[in-house]
Wavefront OBJ file of the C-alpha trace (Angstrom):
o trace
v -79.275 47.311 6.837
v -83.000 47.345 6.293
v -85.451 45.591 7.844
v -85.360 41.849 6.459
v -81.833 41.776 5.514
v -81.888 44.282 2.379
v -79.447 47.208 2.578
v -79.654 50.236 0.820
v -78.344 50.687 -2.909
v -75.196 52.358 -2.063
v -74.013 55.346 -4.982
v -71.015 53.423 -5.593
v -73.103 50.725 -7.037
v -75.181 52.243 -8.748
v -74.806 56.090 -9.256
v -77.926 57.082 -7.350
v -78.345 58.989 -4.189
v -81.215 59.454 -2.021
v -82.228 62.526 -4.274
v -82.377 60.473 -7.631
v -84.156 57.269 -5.710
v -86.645 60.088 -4.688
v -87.241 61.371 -8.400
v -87.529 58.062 -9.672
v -89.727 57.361 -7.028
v -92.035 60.022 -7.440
v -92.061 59.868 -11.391
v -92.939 56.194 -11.108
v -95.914 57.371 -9.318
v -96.549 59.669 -11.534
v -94.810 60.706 -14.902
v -96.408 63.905 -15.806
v -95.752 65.545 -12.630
v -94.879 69.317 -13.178
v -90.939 69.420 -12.832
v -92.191 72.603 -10.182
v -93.981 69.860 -8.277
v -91.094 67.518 -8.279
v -88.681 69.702 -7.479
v -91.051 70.892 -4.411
v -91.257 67.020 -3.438
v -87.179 66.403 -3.331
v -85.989 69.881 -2.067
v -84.117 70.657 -5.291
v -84.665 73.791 -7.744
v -86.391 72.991 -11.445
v -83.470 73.377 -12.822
v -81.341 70.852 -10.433
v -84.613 67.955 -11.220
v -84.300 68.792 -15.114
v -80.971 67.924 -14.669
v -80.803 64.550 -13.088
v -83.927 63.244 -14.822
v -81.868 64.127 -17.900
v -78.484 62.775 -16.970
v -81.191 59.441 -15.700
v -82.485 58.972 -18.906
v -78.625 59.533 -21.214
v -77.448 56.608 -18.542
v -81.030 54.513 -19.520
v -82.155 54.382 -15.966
v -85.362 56.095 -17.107
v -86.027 54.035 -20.231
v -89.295 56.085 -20.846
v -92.908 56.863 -19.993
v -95.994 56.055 -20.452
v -99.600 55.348 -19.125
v -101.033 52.108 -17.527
v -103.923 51.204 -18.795
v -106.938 48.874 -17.470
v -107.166 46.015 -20.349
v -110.753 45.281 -18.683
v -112.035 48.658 -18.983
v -110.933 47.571 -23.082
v -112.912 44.431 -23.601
v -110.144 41.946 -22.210
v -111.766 40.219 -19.699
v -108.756 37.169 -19.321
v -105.340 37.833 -18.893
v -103.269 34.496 -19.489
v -99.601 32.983 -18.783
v -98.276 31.365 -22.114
v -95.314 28.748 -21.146
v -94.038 27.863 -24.250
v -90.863 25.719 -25.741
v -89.753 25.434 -29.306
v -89.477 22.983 -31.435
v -85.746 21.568 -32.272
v -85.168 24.110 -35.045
v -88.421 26.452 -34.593
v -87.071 29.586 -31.984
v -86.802 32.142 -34.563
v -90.247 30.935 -36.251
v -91.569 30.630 -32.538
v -90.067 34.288 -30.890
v -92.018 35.769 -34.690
v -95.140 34.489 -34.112
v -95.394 35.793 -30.198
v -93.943 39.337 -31.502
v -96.597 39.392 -34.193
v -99.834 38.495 -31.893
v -100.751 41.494 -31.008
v -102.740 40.079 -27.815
v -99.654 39.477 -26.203
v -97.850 42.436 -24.507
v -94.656 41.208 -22.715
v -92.673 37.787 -23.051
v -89.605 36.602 -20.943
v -86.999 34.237 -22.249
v -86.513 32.008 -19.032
v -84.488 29.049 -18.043
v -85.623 25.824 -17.253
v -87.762 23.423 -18.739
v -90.177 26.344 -20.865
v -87.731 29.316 -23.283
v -90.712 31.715 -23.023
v -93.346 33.095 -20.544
v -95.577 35.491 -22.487
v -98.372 37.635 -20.810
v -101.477 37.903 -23.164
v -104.807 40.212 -22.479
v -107.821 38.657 -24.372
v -111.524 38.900 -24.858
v -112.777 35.741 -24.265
v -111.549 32.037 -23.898
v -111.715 31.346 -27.938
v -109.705 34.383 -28.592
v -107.323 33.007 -25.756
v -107.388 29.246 -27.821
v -106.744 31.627 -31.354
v -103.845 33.140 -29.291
v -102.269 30.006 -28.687
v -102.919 28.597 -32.254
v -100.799 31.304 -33.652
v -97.720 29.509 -31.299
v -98.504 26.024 -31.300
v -97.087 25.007 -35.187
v -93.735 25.846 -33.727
v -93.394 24.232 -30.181
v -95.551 23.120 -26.834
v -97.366 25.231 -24.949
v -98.971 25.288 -21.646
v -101.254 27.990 -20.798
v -103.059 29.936 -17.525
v -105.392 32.068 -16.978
v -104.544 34.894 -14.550
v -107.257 34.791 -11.426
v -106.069 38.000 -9.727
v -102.735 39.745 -9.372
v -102.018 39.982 -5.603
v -98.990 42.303 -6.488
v -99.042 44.690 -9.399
v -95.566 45.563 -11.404
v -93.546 48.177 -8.725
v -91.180 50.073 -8.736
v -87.663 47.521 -7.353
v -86.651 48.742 -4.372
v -84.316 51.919 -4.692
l 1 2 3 4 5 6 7 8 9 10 11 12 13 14 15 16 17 18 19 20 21 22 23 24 25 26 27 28 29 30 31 32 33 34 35 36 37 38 39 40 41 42 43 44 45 46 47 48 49 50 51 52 53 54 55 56 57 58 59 60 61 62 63 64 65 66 67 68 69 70 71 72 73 74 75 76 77 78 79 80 81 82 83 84 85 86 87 88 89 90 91 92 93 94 95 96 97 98 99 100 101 102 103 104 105 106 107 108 109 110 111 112 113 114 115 116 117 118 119 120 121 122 123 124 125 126 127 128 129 130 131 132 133 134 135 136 137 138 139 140 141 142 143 144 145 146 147 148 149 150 151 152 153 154 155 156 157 158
C-alpha cells in the first residue's frame, strides 16, 4: 500500500502497468512531447510508445489533447461556480441554455439539493450577472466567484 492508505492501480483493474501510468504521466505533462523523448523517458523504443499511446486512445483512456490556457491572460478576470436547479419541467430548456453560453466551459450534473455545477470564465461582474440571466428563466441559481484555486485539475493518481 501507499502512503495514506491508497494502493497502487493493479493491471487487472485497469489494464495499465507501470509503463502506460508513466506515458500517461508524462503526456499529461506535456502532450507534444517528441515520441523520441518519451520513449527516452519510459525505457521503451518509438515504436513500443506509438504503440501503447495508440492501443490508450482505441480503449478511450487518452480521450484527447489539447492546450491549457490562462483565461486572465484573455480578458476574464472572474471565474465563477454556477449551482443551479431546474424548474419542475425546465431540465432540457435549463441543460440548453448552459450549453449555449459560451462563458461557461464545463458543467457537472451532481446529486443533492443543486442538478448542475457549471464553471464560467468572465470579464467582469455584469457579464457574470448576463451569464446567469441566460439560466435563471428556467430554475434557481446560486452563484460564486472563484478567489483562488489552491489545487489545479491533475492528473488522478495512476
Amino acid at each position: 500500500m501507499k502512503e495514506g492508505g491508497r494502493s497502487d492501480l493493479r493491471s487487472e483493474e485497469t489494464g495499465l502497468d507501470s509503463i502506460d501510468a508513466a506515458i500517461l504521466r508524462e503526456l499529461c505533462t506535456d502532450a507534444r512531447i517528441p515520441r523520441a523523448e518519451l520513449s527516452r523517458r519510459v525505457g521503451l523504443s518509438a515504436p513500443s510508445v506509438a504503440d501503447r499511446v495508440r492501443r490508450l486512445e482505441d480503449v478511450g483512456i487518452i480521450t484527447g489533447y489539447g492546450a491549457r490556457i490562462d483565461p486572465t491572460r484573455l480578458g476574464y478576470s472572474l471565474t465563477i461556480l454556477i449551482r443551479a436547479r431546474p424548474l419542475p419541467g425546465e431540465m432540457k430548456n435549463m441543460i440548453e441554455a448552459i450549453r449555449e453560453t459560451p462563458q461557461i466551459v464545463a458543467c457537472d450534473r451532481v446529486s443533492g439539493e443543486d442538478c448542475f455545477v457549471a464553471r464560467a470564465h468572465v470579464r467582469d461582474v455584469a457579464e457574470m450577472e448576463a451569464v446567469i440571466d441566460r439560466i435563471v428563466p428556467f430554475g434557481a441559481t446560486n452563484s460564486s466567484i472563484v478567489q483562488s484555486s489552491p489545487v489545479e485539475e491533475r492528473l488522478i493518481e495512476l
